[in-house]
N, CA, C and O atoms as a Maestro MAE file, in Angstrom:
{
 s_m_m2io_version
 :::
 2.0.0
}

f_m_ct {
 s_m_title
 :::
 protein
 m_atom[312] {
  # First column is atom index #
  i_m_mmod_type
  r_m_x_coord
  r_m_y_coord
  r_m_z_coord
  i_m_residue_number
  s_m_chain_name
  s_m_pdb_residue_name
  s_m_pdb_atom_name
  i_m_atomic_number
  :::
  1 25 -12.368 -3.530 -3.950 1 A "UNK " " N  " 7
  2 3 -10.981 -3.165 -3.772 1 A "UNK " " CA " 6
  3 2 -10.460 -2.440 -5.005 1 A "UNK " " C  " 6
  4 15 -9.584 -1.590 -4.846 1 A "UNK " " O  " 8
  5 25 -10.981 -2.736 -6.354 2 A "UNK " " N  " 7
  6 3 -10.448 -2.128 -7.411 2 A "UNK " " CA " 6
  7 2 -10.685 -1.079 -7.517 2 A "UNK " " C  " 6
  8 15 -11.823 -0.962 -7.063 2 A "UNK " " O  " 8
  9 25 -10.117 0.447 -8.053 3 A "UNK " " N  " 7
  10 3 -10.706 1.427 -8.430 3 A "UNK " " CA " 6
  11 2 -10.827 1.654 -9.682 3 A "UNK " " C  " 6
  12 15 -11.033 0.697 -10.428 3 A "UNK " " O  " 8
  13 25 -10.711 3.181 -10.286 4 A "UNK " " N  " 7
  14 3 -10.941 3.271 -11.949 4 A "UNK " " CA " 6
  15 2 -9.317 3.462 -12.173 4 A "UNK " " C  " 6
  16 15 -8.923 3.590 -13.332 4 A "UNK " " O  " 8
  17 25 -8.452 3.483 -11.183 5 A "UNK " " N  " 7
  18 3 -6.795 3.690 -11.925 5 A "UNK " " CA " 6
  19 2 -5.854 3.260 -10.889 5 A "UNK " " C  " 6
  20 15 -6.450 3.033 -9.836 5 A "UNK " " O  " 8
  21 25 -4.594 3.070 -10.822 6 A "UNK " " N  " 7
  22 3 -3.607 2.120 -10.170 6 A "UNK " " CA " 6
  23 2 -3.847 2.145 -8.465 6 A "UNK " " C  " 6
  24 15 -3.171 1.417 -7.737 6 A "UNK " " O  " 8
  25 25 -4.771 2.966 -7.989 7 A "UNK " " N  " 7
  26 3 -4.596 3.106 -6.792 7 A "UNK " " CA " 6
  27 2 -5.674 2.103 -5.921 7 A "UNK " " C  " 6
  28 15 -6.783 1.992 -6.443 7 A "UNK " " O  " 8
  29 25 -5.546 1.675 -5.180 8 A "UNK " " N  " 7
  30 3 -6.062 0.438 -4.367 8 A "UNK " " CA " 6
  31 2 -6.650 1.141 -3.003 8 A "UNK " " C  " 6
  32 15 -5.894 2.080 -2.756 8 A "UNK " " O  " 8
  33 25 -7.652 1.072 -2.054 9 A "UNK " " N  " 7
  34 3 -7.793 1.433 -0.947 9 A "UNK " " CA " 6
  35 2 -8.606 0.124 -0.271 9 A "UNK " " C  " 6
  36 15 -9.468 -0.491 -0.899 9 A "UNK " " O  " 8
  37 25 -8.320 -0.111 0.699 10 A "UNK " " N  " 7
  38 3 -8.601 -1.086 1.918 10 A "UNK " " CA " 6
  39 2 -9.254 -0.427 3.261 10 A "UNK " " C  " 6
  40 15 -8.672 0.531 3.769 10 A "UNK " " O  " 8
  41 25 -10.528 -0.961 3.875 11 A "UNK " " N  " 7
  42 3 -10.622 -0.550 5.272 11 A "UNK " " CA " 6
  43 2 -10.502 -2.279 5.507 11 A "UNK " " C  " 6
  44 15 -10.926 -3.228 4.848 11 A "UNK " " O  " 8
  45 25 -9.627 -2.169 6.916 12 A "UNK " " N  " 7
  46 3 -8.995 -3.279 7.459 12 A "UNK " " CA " 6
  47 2 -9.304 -3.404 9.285 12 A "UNK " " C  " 6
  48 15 -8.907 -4.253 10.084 12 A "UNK " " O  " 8
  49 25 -10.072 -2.318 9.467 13 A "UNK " " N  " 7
  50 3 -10.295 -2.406 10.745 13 A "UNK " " CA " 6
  51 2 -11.328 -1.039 11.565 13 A "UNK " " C  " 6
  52 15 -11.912 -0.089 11.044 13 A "UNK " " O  " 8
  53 25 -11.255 -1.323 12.545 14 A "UNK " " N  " 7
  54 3 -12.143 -0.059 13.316 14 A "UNK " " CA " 6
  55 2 -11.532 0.095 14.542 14 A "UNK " " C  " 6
  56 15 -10.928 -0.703 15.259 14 A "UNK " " O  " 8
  57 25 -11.944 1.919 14.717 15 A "UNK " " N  " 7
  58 3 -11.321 2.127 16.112 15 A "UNK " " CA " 6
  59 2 -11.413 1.703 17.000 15 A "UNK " " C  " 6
  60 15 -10.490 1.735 17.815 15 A "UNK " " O  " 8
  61 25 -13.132 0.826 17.359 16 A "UNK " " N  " 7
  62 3 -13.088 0.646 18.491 16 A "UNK " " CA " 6
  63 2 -12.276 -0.776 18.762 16 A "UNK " " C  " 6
  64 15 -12.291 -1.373 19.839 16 A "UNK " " O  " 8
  65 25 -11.551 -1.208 17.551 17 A "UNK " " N  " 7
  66 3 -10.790 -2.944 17.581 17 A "UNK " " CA " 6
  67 2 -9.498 -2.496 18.636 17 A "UNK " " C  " 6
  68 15 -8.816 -1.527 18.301 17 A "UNK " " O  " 8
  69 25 -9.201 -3.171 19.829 18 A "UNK " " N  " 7
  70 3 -7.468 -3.306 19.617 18 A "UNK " " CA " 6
  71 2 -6.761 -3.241 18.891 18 A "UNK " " C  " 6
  72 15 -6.956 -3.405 17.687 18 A "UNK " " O  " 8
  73 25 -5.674 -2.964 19.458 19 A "UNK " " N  " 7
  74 3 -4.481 -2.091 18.350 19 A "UNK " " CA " 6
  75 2 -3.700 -3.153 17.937 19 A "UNK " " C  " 6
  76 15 -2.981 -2.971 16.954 19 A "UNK " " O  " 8
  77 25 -3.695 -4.746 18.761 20 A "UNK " " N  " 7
  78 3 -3.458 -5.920 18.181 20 A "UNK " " CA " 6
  79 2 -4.580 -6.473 16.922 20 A "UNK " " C  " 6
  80 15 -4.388 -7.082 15.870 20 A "UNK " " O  " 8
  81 25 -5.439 -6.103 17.385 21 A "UNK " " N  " 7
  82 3 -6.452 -7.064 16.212 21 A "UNK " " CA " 6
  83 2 -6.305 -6.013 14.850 21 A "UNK " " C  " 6
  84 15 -6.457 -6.482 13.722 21 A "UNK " " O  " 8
  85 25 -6.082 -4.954 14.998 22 A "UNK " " N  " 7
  86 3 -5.936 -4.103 13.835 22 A "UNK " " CA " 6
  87 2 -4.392 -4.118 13.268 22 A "UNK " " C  " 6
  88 15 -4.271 -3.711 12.112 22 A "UNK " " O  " 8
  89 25 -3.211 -4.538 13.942 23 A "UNK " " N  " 7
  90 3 -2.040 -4.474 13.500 23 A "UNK " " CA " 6
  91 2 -2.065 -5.969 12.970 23 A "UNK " " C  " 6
  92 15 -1.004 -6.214 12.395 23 A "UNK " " O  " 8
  93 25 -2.907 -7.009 12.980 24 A "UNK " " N  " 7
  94 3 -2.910 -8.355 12.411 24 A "UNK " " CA " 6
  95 2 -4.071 -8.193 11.167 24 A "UNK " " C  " 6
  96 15 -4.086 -8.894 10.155 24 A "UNK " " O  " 8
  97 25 -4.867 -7.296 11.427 25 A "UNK " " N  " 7
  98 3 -5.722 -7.245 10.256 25 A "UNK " " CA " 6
  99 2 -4.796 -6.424 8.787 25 A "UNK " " C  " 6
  100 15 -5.131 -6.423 7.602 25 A "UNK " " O  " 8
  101 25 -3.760 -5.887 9.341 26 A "UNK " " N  " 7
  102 3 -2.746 -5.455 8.406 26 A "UNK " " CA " 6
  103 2 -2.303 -5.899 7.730 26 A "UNK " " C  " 6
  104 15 -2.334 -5.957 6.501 26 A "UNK " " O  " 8
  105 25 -1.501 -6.534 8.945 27 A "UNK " " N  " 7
  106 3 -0.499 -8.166 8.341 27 A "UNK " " CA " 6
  107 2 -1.596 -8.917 7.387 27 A "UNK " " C  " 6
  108 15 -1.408 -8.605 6.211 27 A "UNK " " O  " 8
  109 25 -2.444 -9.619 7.527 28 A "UNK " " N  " 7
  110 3 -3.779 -10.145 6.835 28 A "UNK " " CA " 6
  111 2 -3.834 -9.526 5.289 28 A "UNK " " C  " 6
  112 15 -3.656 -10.202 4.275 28 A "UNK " " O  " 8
  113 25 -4.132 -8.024 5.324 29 A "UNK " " N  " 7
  114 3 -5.275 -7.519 4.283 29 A "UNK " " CA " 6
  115 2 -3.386 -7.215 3.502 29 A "UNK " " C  " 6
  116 15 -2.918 -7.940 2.624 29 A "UNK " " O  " 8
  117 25 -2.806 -6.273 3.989 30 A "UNK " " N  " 7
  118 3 -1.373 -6.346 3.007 30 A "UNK " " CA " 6
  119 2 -1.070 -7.673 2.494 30 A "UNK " " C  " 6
  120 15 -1.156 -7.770 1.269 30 A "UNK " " O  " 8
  121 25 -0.703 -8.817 3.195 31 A "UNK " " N  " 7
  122 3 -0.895 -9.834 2.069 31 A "UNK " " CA " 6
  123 2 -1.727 -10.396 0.997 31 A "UNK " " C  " 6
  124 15 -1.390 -11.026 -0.005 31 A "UNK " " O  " 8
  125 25 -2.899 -10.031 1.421 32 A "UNK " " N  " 7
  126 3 -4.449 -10.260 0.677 32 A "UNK " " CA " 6
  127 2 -3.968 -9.328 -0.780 32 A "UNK " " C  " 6
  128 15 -4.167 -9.605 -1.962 32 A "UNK " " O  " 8
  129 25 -3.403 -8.366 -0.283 33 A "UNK " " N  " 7
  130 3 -3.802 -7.112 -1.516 33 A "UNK " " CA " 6
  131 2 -2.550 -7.403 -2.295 33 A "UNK " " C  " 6
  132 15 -2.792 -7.367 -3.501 33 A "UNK " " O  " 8
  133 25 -1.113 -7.718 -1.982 34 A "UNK " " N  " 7
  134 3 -0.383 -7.793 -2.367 34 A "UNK " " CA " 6
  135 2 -0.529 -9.010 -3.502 34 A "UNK " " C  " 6
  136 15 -0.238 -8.666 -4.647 34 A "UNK " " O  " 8
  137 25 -0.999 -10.567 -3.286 35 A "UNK " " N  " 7
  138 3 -1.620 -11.384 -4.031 35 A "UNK " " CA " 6
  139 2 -2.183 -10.604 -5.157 35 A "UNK " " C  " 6
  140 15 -1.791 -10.445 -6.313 35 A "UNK " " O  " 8
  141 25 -3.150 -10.189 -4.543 36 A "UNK " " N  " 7
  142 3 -4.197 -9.973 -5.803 36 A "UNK " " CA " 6
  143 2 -3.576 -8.725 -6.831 36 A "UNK " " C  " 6
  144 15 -4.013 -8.630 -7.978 36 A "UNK " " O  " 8
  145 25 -2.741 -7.977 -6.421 37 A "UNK " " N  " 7
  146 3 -2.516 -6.992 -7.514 37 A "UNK " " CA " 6
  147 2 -1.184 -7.953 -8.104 37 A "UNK " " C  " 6
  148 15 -0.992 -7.821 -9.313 37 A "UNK " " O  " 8
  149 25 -0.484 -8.663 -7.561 38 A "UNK " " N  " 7
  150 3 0.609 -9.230 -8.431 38 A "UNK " " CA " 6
  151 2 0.092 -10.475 -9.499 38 A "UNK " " C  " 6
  152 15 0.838 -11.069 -10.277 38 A "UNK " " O  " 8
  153 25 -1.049 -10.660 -9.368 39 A "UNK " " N  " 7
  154 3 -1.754 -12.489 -9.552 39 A "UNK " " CA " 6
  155 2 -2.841 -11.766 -10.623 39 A "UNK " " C  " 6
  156 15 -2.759 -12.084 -11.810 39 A "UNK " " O  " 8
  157 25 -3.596 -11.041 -10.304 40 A "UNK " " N  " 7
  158 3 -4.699 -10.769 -11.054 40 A "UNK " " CA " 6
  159 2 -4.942 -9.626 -11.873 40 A "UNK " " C  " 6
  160 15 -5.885 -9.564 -12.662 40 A "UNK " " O  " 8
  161 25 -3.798 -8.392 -11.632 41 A "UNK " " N  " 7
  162 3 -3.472 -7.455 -12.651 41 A "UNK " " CA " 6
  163 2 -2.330 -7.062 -13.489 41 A "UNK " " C  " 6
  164 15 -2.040 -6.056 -14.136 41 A "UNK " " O  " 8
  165 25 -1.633 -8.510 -13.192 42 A "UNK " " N  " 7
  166 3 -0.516 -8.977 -14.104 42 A "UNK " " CA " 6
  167 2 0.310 -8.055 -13.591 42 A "UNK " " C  " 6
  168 15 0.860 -7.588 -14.588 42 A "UNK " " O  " 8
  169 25 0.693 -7.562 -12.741 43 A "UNK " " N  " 7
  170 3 1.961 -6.855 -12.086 43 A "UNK " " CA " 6
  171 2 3.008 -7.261 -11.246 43 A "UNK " " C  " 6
  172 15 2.616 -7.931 -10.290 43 A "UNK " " O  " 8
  173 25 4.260 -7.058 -11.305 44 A "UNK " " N  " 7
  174 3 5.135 -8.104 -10.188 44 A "UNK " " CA " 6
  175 2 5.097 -6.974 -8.839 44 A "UNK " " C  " 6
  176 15 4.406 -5.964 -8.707 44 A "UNK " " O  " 8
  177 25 6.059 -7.542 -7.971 45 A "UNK " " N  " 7
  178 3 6.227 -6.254 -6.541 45 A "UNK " " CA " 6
  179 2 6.885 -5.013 -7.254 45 A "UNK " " C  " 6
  180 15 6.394 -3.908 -7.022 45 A "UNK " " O  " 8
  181 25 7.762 -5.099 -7.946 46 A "UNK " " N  " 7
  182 3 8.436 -4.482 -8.265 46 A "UNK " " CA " 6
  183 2 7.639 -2.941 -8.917 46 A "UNK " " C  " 6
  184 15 7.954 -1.750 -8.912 46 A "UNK " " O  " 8
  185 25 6.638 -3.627 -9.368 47 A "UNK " " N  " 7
  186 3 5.600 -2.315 -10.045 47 A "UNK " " CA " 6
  187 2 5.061 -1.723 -8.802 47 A "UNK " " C  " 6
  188 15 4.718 -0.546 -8.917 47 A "UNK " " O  " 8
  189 25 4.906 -2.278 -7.619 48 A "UNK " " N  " 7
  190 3 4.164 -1.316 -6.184 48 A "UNK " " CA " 6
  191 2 5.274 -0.315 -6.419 48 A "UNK " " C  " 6
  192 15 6.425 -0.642 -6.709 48 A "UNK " " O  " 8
  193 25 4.902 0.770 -6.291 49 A "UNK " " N  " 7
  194 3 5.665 2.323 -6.051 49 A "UNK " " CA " 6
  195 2 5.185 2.776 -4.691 49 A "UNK " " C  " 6
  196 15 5.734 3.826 -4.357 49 A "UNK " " O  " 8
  197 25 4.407 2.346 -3.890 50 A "UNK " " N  " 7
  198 3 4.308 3.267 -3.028 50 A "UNK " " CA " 6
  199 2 3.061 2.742 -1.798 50 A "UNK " " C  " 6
  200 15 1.907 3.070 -2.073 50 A "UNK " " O  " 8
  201 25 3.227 2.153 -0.816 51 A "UNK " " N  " 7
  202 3 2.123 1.685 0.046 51 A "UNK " " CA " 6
  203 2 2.094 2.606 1.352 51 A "UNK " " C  " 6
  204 15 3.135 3.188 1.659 51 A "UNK " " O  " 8
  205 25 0.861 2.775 2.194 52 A "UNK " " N  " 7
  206 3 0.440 3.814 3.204 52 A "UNK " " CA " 6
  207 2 -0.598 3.442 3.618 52 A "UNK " " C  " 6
  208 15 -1.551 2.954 3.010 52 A "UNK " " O  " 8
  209 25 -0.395 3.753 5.145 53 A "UNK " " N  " 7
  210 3 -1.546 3.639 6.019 53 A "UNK " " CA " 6
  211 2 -2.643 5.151 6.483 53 A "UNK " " C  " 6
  212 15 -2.285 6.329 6.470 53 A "UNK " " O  " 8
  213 25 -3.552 4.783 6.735 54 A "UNK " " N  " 7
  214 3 -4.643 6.674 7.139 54 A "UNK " " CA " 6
  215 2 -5.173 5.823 8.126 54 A "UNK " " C  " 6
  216 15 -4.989 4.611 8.237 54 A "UNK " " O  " 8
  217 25 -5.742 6.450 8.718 55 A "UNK " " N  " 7
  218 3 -6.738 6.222 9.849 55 A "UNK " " CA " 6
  219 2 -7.400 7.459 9.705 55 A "UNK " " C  " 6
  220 15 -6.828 8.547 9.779 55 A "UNK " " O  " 8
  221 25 -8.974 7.247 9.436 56 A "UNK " " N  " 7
  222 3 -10.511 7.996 9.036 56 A "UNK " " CA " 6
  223 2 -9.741 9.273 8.394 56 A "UNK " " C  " 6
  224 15 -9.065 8.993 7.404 56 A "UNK " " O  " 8
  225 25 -9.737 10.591 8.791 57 A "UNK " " N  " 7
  226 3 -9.246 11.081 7.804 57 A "UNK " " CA " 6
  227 2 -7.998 12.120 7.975 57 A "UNK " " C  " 6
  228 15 -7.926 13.323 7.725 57 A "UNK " " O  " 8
  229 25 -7.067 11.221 8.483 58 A "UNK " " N  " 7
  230 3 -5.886 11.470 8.566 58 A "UNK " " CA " 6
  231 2 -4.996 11.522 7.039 58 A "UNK " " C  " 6
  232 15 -5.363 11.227 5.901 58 A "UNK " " O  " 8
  233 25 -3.676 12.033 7.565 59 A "UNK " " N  " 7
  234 3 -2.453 12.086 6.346 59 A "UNK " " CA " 6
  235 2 -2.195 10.295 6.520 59 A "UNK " " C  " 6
  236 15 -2.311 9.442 7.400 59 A "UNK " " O  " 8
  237 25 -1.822 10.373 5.234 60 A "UNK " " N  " 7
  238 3 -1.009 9.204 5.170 60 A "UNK " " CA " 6
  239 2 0.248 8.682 5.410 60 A "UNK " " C  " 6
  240 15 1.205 9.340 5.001 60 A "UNK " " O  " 8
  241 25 0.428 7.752 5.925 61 A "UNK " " N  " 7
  242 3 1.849 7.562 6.705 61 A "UNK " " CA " 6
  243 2 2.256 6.168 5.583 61 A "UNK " " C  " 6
  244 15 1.628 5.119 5.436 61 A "UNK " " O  " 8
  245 25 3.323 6.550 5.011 62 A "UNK " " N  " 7
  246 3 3.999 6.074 3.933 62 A "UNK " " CA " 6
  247 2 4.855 4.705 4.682 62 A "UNK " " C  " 6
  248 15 5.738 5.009 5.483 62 A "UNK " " O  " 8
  249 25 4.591 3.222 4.420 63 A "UNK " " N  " 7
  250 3 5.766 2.412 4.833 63 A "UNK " " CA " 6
  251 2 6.285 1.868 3.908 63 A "UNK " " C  " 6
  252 15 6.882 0.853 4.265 63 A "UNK " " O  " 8
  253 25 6.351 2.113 2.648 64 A "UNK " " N  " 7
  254 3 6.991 1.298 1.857 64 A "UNK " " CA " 6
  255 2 6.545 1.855 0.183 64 A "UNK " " C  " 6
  256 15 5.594 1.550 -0.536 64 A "UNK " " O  " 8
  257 25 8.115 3.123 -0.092 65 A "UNK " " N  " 7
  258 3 8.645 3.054 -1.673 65 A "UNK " " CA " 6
  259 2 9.546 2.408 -2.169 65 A "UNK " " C  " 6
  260 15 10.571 1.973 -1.645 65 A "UNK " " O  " 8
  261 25 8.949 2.287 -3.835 66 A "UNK " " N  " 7
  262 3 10.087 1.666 -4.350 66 A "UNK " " CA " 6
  263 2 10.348 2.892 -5.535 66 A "UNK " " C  " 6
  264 15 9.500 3.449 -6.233 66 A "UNK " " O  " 8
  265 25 11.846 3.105 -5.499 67 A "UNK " " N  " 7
  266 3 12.233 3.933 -6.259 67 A "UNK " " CA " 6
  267 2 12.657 3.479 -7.470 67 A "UNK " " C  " 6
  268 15 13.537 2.747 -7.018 67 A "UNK " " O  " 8
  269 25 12.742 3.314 -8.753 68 A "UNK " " N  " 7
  270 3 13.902 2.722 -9.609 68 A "UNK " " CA " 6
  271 2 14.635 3.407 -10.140 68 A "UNK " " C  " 6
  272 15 14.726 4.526 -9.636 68 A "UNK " " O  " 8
  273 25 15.437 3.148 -11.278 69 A "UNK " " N  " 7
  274 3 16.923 4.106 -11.173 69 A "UNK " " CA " 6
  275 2 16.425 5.513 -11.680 69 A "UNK " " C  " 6
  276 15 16.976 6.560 -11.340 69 A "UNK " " O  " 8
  277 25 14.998 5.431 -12.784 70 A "UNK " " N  " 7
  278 3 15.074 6.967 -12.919 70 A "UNK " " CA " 6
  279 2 14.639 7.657 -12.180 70 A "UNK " " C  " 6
  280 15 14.656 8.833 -12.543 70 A "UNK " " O  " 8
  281 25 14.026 7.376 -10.793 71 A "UNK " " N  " 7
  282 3 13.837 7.941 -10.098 71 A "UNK " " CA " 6
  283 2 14.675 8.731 -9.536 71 A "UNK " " C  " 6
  284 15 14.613 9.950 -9.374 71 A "UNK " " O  " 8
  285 25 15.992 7.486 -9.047 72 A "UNK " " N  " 7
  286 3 16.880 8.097 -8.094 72 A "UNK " " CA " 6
  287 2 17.699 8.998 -9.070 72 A "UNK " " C  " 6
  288 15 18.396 9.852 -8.524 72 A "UNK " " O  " 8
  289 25 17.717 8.945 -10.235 73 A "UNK " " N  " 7
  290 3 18.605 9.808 -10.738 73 A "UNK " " CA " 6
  291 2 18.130 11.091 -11.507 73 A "UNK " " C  " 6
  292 15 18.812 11.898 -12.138 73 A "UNK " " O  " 8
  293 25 16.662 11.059 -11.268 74 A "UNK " " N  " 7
  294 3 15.936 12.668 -11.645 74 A "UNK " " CA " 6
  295 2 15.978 13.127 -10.199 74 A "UNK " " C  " 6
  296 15 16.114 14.349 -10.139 74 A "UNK " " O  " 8
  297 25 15.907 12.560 -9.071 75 A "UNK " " N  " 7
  298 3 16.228 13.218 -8.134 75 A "UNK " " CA " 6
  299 2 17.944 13.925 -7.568 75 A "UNK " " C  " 6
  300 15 18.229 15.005 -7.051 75 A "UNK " " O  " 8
  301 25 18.696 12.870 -7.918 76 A "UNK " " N  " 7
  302 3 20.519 13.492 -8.045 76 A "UNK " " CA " 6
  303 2 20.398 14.417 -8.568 76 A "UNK " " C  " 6
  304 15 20.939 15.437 -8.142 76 A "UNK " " O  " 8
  305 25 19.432 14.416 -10.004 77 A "UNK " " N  " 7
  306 3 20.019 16.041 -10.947 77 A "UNK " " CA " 6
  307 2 19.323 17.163 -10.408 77 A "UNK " " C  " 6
  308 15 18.863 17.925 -11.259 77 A "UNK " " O  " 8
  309 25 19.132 17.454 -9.235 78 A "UNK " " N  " 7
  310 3 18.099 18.623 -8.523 78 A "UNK " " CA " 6
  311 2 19.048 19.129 -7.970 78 A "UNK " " C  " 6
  312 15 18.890 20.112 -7.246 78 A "UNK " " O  " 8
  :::
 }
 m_bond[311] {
  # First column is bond index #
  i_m_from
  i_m_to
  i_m_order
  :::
  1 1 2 1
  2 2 3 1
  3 3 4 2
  4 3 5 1
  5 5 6 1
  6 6 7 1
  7 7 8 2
  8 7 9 1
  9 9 10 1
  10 10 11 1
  11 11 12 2
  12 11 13 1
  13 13 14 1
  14 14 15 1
  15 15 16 2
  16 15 17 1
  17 17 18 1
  18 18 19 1
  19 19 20 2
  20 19 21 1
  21 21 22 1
  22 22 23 1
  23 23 24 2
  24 23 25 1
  25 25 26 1
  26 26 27 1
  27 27 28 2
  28 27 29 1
  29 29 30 1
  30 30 31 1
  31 31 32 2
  32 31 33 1
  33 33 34 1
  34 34 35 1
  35 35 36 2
  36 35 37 1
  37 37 38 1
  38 38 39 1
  39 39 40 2
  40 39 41 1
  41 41 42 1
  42 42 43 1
  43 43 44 2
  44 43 45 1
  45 45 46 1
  46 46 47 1
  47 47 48 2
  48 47 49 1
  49 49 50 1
  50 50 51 1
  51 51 52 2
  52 51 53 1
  53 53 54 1
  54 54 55 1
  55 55 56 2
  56 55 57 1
  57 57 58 1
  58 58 59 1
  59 59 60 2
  60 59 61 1
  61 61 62 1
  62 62 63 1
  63 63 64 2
  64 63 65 1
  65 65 66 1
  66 66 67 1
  67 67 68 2
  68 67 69 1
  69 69 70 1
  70 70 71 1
  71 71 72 2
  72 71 73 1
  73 73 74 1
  74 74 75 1
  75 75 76 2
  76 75 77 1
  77 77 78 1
  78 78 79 1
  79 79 80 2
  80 79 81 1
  81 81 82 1
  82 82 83 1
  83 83 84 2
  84 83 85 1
  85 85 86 1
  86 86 87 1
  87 87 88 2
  88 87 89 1
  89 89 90 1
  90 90 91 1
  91 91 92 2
  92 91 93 1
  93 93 94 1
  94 94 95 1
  95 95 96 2
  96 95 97 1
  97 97 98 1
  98 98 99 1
  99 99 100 2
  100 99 101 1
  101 101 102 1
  102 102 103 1
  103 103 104 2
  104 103 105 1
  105 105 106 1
  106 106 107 1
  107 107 108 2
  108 107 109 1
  109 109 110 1
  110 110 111 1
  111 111 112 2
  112 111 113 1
  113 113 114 1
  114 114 115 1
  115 115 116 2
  116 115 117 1
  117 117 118 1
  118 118 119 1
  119 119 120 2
  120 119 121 1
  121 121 122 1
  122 122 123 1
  123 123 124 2
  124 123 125 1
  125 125 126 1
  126 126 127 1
  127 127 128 2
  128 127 129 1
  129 129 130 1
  130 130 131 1
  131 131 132 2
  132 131 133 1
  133 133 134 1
  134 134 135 1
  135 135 136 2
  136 135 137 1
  137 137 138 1
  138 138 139 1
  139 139 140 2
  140 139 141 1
  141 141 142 1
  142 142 143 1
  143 143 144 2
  144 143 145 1
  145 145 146 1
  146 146 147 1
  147 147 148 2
  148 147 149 1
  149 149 150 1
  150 150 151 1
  151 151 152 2
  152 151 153 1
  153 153 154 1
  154 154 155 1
  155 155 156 2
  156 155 157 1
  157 157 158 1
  158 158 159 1
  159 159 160 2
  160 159 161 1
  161 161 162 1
  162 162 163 1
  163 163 164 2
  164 163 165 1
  165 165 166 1
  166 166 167 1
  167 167 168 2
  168 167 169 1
  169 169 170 1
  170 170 171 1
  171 171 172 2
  172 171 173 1
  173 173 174 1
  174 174 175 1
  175 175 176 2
  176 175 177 1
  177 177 178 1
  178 178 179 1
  179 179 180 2
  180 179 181 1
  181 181 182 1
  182 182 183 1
  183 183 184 2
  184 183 185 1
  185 185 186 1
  186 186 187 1
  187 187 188 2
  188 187 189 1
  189 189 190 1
  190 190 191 1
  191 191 192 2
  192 191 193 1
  193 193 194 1
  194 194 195 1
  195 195 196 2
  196 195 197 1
  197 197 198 1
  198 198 199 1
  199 199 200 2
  200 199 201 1
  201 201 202 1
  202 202 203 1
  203 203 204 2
  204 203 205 1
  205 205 206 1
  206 206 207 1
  207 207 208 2
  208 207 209 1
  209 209 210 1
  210 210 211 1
  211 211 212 2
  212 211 213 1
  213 213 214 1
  214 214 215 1
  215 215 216 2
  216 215 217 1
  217 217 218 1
  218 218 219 1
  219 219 220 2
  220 219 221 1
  221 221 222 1
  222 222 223 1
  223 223 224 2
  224 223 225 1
  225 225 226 1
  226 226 227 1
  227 227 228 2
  228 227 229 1
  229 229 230 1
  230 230 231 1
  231 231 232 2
  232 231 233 1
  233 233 234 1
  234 234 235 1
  235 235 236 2
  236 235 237 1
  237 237 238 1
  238 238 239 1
  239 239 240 2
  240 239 241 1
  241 241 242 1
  242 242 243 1
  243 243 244 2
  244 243 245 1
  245 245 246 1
  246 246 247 1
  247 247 248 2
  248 247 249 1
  249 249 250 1
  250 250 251 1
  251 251 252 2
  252 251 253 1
  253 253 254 1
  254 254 255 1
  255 255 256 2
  256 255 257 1
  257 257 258 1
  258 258 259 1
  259 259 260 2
  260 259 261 1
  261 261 262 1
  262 262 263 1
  263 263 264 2
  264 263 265 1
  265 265 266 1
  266 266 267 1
  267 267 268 2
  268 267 269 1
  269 269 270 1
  270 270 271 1
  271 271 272 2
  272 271 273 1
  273 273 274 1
  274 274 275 1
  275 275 276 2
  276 275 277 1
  277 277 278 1
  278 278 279 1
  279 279 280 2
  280 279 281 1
  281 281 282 1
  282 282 283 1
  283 283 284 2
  284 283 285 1
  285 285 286 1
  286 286 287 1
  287 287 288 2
  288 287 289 1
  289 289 290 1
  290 290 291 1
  291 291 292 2
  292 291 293 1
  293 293 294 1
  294 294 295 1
  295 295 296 2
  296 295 297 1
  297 297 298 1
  298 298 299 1
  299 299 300 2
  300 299 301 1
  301 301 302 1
  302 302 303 1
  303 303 304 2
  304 303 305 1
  305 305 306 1
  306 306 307 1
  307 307 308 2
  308 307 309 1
  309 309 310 1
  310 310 311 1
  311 311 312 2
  :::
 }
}
């Protein structure tokens, strides 16, 4: 699961699974991963910036940023 820099990748399922057994293997492996990067690389939630789903080699479909204030406010000054 670890790589060489902040980014994490998971396979959590296969096409030929139901779209239930793969939307619970989600639920599953997002908590799994969420543990381990807050527990074991000394990071709180607050440090996740950015989680996404792909399927084989699709775009990524983004469900969850976290912005903090300099974010939102290098983006106001545009």
């Amino acid at each position: 699961m670890a790589g060489n820099g902040p980014n994490y990748s998971l396979r959590i399922g296969r096409v030929s699974q139901d779209s239930k057994d793969i939307a619970k293997n989600v639920e599953s492996a997002l908590g799994q991963a969420l543990g381990y990067v807050t527990c074991w690389d000394n990071l709180g939630f607050d440090d996740v910036s950015h989680m996404s789903l792909r399927v084989g080699d699709s775009i990524e479909l983004p469900f969850y940023n976290h912005f903090d204030q300099r974010d939102v406010d290098a983006y106001m000054a545009k």
